[in-house]
VEXZAMAR-895322 format. One record per residue (C-alpha): residue in one letter; x, y, z; chain. Coordinates in Angstrom, 3 decimals. Layout:
+---+----------+----------+----------+---+
! r !       xx !       yy !       zz ! c !
+---+----------+----------+----------+---+
! a !        X !        Y !        Z ! A !
...
+---+----------+----------+----------+---+
This chain:
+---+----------+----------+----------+---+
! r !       xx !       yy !       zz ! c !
+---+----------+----------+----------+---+
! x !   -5.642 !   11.270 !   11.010 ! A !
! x !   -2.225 !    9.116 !   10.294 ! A !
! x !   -3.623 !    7.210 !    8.125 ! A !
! x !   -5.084 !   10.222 !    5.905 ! A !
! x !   -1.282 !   11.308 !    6.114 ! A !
! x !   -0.050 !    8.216 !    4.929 ! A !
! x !   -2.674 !    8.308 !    2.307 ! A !
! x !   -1.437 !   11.653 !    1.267 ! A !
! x !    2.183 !   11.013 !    1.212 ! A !
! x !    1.672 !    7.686 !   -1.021 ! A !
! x !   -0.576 !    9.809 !   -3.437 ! A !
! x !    2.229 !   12.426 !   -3.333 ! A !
! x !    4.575 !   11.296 !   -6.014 ! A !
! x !    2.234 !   10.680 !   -8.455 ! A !
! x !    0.509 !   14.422 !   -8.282 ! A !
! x !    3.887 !   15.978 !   -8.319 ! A !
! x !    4.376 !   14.007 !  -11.541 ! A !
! x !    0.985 !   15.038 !  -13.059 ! A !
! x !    1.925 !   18.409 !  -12.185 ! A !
! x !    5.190 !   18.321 !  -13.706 ! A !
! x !    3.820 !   17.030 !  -17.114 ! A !
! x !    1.051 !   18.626 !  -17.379 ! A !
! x !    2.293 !   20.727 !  -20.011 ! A !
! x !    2.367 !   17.404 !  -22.547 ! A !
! x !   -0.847 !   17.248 !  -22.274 ! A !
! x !   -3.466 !   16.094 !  -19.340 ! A !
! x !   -3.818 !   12.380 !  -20.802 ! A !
! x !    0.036 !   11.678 !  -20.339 ! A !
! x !    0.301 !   13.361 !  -17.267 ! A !
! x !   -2.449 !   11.605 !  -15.398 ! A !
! x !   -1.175 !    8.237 !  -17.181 ! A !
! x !    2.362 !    9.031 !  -15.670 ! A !
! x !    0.477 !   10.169 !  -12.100 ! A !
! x !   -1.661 !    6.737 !  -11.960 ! A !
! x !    2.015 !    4.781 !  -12.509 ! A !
! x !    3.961 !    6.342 !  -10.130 ! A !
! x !    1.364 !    6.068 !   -7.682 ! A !
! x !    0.586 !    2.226 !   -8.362 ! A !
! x !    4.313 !    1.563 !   -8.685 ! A !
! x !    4.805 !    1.761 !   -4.668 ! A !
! x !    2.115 !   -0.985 !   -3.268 ! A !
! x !    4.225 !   -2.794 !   -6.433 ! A !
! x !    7.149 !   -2.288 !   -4.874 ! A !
! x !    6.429 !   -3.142 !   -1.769 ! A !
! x !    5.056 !   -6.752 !   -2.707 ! A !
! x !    8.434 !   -7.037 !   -5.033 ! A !
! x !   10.586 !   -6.581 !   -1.764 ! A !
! x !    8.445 !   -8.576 !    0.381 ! A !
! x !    8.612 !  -11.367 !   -1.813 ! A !
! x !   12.353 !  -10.942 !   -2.210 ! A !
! x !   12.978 !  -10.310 !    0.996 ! A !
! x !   10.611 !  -13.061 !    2.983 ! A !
! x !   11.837 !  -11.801 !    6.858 ! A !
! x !    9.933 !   -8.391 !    5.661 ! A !
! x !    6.992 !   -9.981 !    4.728 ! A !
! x !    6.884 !  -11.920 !    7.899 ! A !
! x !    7.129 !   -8.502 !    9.949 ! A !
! x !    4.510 !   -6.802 !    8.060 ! A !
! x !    1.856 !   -9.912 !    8.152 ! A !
! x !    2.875 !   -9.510 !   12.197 ! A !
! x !    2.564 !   -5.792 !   12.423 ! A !
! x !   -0.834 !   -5.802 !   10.192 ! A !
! x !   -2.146 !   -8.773 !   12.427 ! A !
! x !   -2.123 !   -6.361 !   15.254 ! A !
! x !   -3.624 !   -3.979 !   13.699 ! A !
! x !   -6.468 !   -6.290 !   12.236 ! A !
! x !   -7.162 !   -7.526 !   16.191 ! A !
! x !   -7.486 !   -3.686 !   17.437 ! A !
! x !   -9.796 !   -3.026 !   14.124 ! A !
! x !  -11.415 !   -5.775 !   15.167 ! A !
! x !  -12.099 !   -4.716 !   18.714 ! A !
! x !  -13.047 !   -1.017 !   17.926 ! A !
! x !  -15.738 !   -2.845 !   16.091 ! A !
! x !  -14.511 !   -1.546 !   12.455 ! A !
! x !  -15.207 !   -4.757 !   10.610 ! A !
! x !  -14.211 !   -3.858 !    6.912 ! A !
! x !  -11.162 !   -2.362 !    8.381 ! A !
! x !   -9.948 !   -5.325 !   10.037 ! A !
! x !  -11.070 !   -7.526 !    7.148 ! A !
! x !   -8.804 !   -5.411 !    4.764 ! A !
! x !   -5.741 !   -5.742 !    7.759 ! A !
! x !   -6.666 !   -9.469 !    7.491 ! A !
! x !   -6.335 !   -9.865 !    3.590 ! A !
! x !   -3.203 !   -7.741 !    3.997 ! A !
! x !   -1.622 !  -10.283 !    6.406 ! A !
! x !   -2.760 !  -13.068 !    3.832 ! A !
! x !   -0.700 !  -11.146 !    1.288 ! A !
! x !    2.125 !  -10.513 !    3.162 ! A !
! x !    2.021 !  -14.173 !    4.382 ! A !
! x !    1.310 !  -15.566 !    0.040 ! A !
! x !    4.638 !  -12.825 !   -0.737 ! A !
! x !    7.052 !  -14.132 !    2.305 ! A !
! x !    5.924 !  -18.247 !    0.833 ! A !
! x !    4.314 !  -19.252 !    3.812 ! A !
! x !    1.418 !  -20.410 !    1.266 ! A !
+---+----------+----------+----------+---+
């Protein structure tokens, strides 16, 4: 149930901007929606990679997670924790 809140609070920024230029027409406003909402995974790869100690914590944090995934017996859960932690890892230069 977190996670669907997290979900929803990411997605958040771009609806409100959809919403809010909706009256230029649909095609710009869902255009504007989809790059608000991509912006923020963006951003967070742009500060992990600046900021490598970051990058180190979240490949930690997201290891954990992948090893409890992984023990609850959701497989393609923990695999996309794992390729998370191979991100965070590639952004920090560990690779």
């Amino acid at each position: 149930m977190l996670l669907l809140a997290i979900c929803l609070a990411g997605l958040t920024p771009g609806i409100a901007t959809a919403l809010l230029l909706r009256h230029r027409g649909w095609l710009l406003a869902t255009a504007a929606g989809l790059a608000v909402t991509l912006s923020l995974p963006g951003l967070l790869l742009l500060a992990m990679v600046a900021m490598p100690p970051l990058g180190y914590l979240v490949a930690a944090l997201s290891a954990a997670v992948a090893v409890k995934a992984y023990d609850d017996g959701q497989v393609f859960v923990g695999t996309a924790w794992a390729l998370v932690v191979v991100t965070a890892f590639a952004c920090a230069g560990a690779w």
